[in-house]
N, CA, C, O and CB atoms as a CASP TS submission, in Angstrom:
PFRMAT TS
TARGET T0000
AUTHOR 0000-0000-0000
METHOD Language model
MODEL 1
PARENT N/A
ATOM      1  N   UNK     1      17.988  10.626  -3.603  1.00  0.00           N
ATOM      2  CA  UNK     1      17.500  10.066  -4.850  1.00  0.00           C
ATOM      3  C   UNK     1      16.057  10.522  -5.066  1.00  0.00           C
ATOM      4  O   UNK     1      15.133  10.189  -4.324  1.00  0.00           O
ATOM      5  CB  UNK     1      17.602   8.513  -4.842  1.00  0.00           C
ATOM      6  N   UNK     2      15.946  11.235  -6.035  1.00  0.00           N
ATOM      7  CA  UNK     2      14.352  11.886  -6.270  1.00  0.00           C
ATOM      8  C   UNK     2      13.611  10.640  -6.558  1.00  0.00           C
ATOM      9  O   UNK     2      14.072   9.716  -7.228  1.00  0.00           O
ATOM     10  CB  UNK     2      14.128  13.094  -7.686  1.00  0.00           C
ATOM     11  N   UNK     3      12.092  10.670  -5.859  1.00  0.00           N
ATOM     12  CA  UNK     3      10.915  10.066  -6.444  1.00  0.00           C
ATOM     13  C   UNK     3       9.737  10.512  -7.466  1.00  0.00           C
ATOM     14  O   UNK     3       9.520  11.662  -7.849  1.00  0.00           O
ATOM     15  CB  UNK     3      10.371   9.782  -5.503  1.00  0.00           C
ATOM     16  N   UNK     4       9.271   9.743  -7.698  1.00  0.00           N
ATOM     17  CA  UNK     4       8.214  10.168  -8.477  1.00  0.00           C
ATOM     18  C   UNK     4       5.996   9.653  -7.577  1.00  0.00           C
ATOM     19  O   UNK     4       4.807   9.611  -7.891  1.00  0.00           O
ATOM     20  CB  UNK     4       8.822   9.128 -10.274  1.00  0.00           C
ATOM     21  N   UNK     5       6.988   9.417  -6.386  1.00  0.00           N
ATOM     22  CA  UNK     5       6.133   8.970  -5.833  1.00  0.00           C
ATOM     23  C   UNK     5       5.144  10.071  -5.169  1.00  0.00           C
ATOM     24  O   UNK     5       5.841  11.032  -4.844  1.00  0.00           O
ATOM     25  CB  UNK     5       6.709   8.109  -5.073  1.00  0.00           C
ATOM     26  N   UNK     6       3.581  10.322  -4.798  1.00  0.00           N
ATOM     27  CA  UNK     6       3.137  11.354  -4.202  1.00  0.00           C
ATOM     28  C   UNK     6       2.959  10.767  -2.563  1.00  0.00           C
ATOM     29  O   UNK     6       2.250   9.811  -2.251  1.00  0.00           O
ATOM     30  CB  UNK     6       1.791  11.895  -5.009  1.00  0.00           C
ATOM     31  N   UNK     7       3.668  11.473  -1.759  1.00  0.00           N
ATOM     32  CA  UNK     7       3.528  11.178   0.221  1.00  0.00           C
ATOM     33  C   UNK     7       2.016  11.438  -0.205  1.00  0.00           C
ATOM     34  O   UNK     7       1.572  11.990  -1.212  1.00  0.00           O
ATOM     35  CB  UNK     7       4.491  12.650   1.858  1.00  0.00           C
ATOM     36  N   UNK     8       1.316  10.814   0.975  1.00  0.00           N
ATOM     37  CA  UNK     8      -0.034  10.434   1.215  1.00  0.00           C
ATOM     38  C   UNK     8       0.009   9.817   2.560  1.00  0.00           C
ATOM     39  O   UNK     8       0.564   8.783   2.930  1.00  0.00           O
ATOM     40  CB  UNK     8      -0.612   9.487   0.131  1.00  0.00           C
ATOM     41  N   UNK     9      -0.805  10.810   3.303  1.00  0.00           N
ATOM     42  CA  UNK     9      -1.337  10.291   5.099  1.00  0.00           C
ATOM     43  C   UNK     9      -2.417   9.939   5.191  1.00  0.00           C
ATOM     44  O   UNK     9      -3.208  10.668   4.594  1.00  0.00           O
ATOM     45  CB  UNK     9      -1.396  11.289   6.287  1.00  0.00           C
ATOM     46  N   UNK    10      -2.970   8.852   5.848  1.00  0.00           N
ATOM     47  CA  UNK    10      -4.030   8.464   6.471  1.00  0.00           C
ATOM     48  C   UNK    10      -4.143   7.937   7.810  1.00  0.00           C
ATOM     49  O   UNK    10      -3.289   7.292   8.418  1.00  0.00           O
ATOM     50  CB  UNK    10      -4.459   7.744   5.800  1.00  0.00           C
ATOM     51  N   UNK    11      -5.542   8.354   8.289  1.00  0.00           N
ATOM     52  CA  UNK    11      -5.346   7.764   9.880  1.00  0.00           C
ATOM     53  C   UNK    11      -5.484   6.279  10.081  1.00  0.00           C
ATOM     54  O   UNK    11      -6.310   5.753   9.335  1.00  0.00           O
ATOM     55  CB  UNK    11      -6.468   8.383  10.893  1.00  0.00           C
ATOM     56  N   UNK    12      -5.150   5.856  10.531  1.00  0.00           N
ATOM     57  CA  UNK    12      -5.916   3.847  11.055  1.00  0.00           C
ATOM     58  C   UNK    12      -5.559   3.667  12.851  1.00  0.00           C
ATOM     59  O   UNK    12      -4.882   4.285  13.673  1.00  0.00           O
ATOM     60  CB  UNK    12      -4.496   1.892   9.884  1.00  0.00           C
ATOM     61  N   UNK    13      -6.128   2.886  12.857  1.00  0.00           N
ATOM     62  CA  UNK    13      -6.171   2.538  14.395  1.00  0.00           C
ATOM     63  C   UNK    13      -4.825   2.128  14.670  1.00  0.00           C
ATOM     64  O   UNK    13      -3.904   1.641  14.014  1.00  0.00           O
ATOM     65  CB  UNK    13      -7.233   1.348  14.837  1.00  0.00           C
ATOM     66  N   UNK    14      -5.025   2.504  15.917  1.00  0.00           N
ATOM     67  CA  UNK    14      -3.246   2.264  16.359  1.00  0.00           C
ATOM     68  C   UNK    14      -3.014   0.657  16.400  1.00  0.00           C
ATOM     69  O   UNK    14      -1.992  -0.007  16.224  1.00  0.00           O
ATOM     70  CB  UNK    14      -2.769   2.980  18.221  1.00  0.00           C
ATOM     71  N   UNK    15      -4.226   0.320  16.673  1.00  0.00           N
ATOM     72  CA  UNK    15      -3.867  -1.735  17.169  1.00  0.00           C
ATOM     73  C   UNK    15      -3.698  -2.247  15.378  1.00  0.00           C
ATOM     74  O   UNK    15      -3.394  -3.421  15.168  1.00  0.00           O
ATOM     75  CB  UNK    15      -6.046  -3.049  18.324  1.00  0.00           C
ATOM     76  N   UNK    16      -3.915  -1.303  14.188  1.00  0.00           N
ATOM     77  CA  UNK    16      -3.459  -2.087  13.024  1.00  0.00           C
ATOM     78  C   UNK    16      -1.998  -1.394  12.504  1.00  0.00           C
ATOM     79  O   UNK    16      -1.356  -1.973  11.627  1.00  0.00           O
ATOM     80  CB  UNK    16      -4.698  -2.055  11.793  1.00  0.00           C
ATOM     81  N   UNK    17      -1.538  -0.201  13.057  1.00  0.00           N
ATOM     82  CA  UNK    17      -0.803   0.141  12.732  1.00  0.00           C
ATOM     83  C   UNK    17       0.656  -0.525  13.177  1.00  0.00           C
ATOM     84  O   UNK    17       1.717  -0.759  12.599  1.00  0.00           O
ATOM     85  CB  UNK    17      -1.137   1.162  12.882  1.00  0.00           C
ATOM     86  N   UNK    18       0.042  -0.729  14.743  1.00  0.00           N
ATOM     87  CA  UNK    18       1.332  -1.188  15.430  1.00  0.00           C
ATOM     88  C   UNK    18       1.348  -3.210  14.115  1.00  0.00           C
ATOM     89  O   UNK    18       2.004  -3.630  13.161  1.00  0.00           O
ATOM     90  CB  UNK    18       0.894  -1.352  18.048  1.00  0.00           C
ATOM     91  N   UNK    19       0.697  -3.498  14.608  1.00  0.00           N
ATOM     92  CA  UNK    19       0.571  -4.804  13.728  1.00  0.00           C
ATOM     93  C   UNK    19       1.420  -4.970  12.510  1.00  0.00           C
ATOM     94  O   UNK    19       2.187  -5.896  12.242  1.00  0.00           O
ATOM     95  CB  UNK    19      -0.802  -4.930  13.227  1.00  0.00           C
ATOM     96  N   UNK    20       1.067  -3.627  11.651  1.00  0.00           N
ATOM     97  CA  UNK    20       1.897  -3.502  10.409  1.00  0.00           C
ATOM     98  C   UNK    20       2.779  -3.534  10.109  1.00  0.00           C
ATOM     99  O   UNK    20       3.211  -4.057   9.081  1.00  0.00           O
ATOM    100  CB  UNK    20       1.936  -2.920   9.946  1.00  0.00           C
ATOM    101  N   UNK    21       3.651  -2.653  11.395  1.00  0.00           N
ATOM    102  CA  UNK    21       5.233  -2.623  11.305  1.00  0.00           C
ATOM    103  C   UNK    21       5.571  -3.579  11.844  1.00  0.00           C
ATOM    104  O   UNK    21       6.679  -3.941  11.447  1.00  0.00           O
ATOM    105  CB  UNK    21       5.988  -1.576  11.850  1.00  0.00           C
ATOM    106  N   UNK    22       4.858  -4.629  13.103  1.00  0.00           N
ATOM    107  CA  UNK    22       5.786  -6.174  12.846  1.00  0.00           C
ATOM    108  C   UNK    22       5.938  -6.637  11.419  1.00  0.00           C
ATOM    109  O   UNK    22       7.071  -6.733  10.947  1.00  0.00           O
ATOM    110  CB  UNK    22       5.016  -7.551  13.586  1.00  0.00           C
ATOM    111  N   UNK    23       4.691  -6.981  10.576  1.00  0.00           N
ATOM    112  CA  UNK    23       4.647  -7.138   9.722  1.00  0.00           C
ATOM    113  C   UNK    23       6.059  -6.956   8.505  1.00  0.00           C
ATOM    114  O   UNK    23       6.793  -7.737   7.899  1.00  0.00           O
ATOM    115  CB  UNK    23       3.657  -6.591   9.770  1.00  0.00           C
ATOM    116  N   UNK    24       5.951  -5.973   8.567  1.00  0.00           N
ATOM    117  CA  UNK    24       6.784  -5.346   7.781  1.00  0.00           C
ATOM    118  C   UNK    24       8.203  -5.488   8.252  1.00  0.00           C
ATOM    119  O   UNK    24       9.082  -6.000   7.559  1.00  0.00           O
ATOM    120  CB  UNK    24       6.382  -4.035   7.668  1.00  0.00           C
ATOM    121  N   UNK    25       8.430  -4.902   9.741  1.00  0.00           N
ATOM    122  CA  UNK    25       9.635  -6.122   9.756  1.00  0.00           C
ATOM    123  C   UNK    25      10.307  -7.447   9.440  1.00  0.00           C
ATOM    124  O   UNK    25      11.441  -7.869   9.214  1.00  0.00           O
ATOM    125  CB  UNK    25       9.719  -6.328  10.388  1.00  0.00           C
ATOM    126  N   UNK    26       8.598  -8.067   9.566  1.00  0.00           N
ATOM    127  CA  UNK    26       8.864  -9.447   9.405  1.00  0.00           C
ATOM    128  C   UNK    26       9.004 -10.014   8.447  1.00  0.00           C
ATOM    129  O   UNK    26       9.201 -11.228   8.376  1.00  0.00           O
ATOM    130  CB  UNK    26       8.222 -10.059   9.806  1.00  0.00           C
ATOM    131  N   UNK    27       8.903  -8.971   7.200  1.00  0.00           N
ATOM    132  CA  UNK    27       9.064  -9.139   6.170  1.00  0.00           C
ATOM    133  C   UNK    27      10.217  -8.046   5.377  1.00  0.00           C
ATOM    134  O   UNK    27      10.173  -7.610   4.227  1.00  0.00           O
ATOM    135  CB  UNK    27       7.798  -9.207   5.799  1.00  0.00           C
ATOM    136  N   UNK    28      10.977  -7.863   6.183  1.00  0.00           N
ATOM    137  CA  UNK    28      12.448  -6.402   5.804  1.00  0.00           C
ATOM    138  C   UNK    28      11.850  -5.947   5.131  1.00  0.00           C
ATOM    139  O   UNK    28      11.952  -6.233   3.938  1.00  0.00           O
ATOM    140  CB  UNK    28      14.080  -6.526   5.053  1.00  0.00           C
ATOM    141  N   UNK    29      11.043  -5.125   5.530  1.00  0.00           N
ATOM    142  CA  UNK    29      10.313  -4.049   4.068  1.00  0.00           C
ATOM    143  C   UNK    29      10.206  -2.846   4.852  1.00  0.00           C
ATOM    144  O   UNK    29      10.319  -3.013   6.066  1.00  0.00           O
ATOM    145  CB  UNK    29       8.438  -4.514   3.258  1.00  0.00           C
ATOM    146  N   UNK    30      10.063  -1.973   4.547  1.00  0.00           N
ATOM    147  CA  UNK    30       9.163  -0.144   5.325  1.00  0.00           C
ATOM    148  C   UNK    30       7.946  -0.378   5.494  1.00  0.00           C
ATOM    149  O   UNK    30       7.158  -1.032   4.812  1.00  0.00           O
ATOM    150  CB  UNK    30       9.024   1.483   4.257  1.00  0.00           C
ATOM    151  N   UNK    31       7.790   0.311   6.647  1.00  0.00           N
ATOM    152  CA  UNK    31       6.172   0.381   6.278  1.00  0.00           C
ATOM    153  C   UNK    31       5.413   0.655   5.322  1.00  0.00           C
ATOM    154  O   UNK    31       4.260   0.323   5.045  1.00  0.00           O
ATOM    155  CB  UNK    31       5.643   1.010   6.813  1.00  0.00           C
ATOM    156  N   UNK    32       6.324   1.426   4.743  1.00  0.00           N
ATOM    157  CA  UNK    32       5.490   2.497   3.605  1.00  0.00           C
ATOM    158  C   UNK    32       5.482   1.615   2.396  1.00  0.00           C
ATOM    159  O   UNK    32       4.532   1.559   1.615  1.00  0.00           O
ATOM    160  CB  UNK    32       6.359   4.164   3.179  1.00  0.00           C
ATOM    161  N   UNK    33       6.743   0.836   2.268  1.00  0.00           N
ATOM    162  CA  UNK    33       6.811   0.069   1.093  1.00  0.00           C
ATOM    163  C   UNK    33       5.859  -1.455   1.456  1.00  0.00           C
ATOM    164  O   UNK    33       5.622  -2.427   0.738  1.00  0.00           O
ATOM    165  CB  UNK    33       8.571  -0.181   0.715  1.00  0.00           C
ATOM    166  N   UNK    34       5.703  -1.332   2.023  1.00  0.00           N
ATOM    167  CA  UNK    34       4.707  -3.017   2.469  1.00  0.00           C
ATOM    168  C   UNK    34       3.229  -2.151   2.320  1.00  0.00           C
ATOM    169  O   UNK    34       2.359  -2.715   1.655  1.00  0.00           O
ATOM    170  CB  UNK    34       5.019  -3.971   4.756  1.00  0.00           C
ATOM    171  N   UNK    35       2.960  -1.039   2.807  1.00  0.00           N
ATOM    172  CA  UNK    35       1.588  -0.561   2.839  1.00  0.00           C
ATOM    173  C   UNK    35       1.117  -0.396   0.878  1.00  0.00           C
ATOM    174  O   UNK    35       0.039  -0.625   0.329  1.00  0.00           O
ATOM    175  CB  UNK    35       1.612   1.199   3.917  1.00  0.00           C
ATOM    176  N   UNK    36       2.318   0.035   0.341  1.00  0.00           N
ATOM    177  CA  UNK    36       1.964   0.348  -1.154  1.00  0.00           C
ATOM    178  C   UNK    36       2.163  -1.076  -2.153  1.00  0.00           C
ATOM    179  O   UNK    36       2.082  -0.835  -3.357  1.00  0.00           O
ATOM    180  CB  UNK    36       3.076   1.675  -1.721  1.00  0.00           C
ATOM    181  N   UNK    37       2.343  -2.117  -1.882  1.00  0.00           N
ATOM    182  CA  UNK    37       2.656  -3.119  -1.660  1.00  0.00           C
ATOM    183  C   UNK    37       1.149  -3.913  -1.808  1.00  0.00           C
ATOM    184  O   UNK    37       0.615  -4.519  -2.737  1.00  0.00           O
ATOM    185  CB  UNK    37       3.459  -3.092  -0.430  1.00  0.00           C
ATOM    186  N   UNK    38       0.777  -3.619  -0.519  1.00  0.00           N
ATOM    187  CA  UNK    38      -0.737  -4.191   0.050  1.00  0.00           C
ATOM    188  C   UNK    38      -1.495  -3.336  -0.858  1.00  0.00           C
ATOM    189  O   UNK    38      -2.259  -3.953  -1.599  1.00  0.00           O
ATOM    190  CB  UNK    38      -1.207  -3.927   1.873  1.00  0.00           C
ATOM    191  N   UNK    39      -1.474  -2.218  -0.967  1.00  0.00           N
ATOM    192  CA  UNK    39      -1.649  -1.833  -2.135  1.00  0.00           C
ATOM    193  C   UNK    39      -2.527  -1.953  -4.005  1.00  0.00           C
ATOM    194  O   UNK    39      -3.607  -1.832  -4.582  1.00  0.00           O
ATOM    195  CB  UNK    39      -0.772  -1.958  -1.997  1.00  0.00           C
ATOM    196  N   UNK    40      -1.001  -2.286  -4.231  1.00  0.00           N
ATOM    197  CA  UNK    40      -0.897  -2.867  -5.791  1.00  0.00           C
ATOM    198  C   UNK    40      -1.928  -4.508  -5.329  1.00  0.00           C
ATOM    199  O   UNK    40      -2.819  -4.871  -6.096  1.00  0.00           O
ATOM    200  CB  UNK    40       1.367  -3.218  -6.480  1.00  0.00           C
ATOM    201  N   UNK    41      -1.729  -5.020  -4.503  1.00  0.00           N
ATOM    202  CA  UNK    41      -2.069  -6.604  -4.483  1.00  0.00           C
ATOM    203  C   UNK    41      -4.063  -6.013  -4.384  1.00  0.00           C
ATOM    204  O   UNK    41      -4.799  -6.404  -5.291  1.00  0.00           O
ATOM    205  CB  UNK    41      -1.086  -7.819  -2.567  1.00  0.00           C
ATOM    206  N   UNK    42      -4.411  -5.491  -3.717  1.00  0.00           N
ATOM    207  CA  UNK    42      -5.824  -4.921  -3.630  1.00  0.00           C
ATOM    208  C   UNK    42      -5.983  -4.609  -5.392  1.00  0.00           C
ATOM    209  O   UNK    42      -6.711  -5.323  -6.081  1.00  0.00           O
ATOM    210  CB  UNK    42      -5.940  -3.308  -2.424  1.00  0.00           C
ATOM    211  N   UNK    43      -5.506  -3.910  -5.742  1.00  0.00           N
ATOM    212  CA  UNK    43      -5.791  -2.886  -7.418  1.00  0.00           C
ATOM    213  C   UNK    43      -5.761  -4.216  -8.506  1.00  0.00           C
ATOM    214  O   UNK    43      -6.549  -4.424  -9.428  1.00  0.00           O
ATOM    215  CB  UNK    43      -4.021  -1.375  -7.983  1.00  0.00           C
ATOM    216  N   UNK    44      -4.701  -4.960  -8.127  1.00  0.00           N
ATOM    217  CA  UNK    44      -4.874  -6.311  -9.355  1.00  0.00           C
ATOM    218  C   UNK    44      -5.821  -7.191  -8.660  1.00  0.00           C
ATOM    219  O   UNK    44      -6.102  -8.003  -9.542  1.00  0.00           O
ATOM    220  CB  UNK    44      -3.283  -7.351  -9.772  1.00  0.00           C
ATOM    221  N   UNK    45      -6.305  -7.434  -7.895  1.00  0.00           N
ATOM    222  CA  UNK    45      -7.501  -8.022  -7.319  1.00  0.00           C
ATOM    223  C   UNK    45      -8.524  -7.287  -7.775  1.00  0.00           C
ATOM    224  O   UNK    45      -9.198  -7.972  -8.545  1.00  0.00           O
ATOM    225  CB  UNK    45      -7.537  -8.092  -5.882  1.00  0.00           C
ATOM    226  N   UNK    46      -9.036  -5.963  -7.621  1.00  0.00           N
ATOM    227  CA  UNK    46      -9.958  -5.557  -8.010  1.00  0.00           C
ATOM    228  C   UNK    46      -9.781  -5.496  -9.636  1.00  0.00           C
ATOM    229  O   UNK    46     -10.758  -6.097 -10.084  1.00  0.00           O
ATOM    230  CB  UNK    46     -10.207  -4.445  -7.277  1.00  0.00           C
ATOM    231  N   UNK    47      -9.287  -5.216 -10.292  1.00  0.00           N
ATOM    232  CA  UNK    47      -9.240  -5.132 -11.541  1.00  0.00           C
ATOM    233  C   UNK    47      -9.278  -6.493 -12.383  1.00  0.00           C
ATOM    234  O   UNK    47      -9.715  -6.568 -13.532  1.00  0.00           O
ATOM    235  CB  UNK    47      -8.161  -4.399 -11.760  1.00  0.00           C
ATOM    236  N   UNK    48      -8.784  -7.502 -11.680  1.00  0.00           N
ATOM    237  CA  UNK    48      -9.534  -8.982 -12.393  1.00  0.00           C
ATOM    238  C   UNK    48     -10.530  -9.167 -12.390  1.00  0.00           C
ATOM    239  O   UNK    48     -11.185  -9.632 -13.323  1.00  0.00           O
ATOM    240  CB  UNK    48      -9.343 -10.139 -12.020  1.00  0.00           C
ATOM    241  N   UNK    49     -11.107  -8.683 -10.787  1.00  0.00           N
ATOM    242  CA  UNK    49     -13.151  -8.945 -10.886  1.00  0.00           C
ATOM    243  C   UNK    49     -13.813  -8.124 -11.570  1.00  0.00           C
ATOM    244  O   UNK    49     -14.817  -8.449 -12.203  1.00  0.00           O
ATOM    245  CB  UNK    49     -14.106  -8.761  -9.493  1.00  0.00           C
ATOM    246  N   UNK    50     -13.298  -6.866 -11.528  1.00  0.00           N
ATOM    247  CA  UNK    50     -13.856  -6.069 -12.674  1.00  0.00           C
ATOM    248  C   UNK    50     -13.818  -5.000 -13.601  1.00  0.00           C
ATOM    249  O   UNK    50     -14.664  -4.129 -13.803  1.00  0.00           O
ATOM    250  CB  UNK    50     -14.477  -5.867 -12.458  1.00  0.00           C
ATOM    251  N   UNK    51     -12.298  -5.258 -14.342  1.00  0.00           N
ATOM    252  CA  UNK    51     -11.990  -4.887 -15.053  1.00  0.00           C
ATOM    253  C   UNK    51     -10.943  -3.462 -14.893  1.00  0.00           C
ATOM    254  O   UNK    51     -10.878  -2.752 -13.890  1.00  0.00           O
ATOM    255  CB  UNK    51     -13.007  -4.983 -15.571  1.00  0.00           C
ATOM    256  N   UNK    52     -10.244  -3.299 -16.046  1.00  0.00           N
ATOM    257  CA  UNK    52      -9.004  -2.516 -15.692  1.00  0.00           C
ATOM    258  C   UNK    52      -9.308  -1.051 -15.375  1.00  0.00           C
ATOM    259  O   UNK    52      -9.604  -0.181 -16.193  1.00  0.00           O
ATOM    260  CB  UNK    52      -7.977  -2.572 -16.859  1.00  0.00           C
ATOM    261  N   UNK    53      -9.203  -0.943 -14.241  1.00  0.00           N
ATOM    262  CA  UNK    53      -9.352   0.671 -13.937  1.00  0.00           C
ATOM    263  C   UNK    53      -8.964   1.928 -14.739  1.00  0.00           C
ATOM    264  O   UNK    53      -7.884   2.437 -14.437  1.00  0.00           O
ATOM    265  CB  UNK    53      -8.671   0.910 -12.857  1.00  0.00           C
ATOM    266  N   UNK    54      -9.502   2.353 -15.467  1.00  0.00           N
ATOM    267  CA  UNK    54      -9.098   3.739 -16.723  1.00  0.00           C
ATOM    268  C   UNK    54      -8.728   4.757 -15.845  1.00  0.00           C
ATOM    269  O   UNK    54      -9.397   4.533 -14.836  1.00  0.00           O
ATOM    270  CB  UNK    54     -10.523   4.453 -17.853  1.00  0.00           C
ATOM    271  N   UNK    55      -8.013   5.795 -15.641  1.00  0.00           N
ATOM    272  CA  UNK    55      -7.855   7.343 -15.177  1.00  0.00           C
ATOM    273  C   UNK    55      -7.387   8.047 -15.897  1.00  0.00           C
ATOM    274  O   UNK    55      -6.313   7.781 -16.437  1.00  0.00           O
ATOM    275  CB  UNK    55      -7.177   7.650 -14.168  1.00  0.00           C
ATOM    276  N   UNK    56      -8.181   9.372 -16.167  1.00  0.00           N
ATOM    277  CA  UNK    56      -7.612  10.151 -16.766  1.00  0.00           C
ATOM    278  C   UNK    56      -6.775  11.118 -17.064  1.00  0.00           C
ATOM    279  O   UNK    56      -7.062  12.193 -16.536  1.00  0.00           O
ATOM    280  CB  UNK    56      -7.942  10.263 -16.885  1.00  0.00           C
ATOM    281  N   UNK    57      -5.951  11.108 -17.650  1.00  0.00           N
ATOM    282  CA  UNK    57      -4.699  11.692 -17.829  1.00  0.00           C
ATOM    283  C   UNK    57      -4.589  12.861 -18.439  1.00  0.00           C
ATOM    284  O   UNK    57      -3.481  13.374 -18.595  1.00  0.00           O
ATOM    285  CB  UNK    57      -3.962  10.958 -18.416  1.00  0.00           C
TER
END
């Protein structure tokens, strides 16, 4: 099933990584989908305190 999504790597410490995927188990999700997830919840947090992020298209 094609995405429209762009893969994106970053490093983090192994003691938050391992953490994550309990997490994410613990919540039946992917990592990947709980990390983009954590995500969106950061971007509408920041964008209530200060305002809607523009990018240009």
């Amino acid at each position: 099933m094609p995405t429209n999504k762009t893969p994106f790597t970053f490093n983090m410490e192994d003691e938050y990584l391992q953490k994550m995927k309990v997490i994410a188990k613990e919540e039946t999700r992917s990592l990947s989908n709980l990390l983009e997830h954590l995500c969106k919840q950061h971007i509408a947090r920041f964008e209530k305190e200060h305002g809607e992020i523009m990018l240009d298209r």
